[in-house]
C-alpha positions in Angstrom: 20.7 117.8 -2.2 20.0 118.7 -5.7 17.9 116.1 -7.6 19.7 114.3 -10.9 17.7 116.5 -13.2 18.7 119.8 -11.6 22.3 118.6 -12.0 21.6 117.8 -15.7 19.7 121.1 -16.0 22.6 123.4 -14.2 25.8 121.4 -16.2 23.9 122.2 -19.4 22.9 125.6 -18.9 26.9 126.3 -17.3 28.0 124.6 -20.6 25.7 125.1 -23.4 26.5 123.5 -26.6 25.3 124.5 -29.7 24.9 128.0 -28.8 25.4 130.6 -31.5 24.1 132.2 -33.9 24.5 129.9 -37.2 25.2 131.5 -40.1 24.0 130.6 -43.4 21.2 128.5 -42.1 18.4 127.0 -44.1 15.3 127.7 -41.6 16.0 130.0 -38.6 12.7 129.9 -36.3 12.1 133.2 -34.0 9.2 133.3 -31.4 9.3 135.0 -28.2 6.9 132.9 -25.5 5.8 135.1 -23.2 4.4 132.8 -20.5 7.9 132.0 -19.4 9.7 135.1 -20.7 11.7 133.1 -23.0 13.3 134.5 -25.6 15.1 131.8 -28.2 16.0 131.5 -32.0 16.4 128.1 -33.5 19.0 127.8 -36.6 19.0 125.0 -38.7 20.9 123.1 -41.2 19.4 120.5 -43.7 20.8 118.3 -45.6 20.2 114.5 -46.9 16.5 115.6 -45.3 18.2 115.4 -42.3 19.7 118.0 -39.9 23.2 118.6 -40.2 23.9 121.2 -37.8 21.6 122.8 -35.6 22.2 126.1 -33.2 20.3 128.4 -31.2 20.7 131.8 -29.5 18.4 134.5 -27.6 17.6 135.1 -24.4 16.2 131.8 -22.7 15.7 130.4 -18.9 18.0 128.5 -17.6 15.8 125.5 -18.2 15.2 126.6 -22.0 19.2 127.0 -22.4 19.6 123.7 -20.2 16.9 121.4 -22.9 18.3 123.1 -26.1 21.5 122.4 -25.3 20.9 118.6 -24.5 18.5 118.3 -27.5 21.5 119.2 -29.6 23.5 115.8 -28.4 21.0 114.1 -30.1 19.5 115.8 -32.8 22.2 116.1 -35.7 22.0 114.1 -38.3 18.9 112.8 -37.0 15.7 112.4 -40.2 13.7 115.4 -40.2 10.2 113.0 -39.8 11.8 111.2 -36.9 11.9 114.7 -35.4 8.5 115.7 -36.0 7.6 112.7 -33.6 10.0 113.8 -30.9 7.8 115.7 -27.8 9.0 115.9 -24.0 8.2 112.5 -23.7 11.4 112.0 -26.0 13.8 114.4 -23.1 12.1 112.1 -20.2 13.1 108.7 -22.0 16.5 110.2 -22.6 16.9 111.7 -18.7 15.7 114.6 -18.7 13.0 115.6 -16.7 11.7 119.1 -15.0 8.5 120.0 -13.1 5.0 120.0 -14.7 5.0 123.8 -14.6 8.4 124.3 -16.1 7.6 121.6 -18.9 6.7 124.2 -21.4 10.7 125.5 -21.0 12.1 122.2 -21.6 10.5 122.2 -24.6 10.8 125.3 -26.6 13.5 124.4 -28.2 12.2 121.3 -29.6 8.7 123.4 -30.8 10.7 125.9 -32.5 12.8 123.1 -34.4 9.7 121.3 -35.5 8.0 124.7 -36.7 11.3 125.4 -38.6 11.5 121.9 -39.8 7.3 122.6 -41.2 8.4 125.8 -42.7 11.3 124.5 -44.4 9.1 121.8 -46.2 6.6 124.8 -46.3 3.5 122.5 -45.1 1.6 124.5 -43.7 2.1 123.1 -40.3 2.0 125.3 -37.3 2.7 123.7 -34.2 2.3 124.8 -30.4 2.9 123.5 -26.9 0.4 121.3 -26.8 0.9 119.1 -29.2 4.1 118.7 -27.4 3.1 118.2 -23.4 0.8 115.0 -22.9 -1.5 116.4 -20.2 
């Protein structure tokens, strides 16, 4: 039988929401992350310093498709610094939860949003996995 988070992960990769590519966008982040062969652009929307719509497209795993698409039930009109504090501890305490070595996909999503969010208030903030994975 399929565990609850393999459910979660194939009805949100069957279904993505959220993915296109936005046009207009204020901060569009582009990385490719070639430990996993992931291939994902984050699009982003601010307004009221928070984001009002938020999009991605590419080429991503099944378990990158399956996080971006359930980080974008929750992160609309959400404050930009609440975001910045958001790491995969935030998808666990919400339900969603993948191995250890496939941690790094459920999260890409999330990184490139923060990194867009640090170039759009042009900090000089670079962020990468790590800061994001607790072990």
């Amino acid at each position: 039988a399929m565990s609850e988070t393999e459910l979660l992960v194939k009805e949100y990769s069957k279904n993505p929401l959220c993915n296109y590519e936005m046009q207009d966008p204020d901060v569009t982040r582009h990385e490719g992350n070639f430990i996993c062969g992931d291939d994902i652009t984050v699009y982003l929307k601010i307004q009221d310093d928070k984001v009002s719509e938020f999009s991605y497209d590419g080429n991503p795993s099944t378990v990158s498709l399956a996080a971006a698409s359930f980080l974008s039930e929750f992160i609309i009109w959400t404050s930009l610094d609440e975001i910045l504090t958001w790491n995969y501890e935030t998808f666990v305490e919400k339900g969603f939860e993948v191995s250890p070595r496939r941690k790094r996909a459920a999260i890409i999503a999330l990184l490139w949003a923060r990194n867009a969010i640090h170039t759009y208030r042009n900090d000089g903030v670079e962020e990468d996995f790590d800061e994001l994975l607790d072990d």
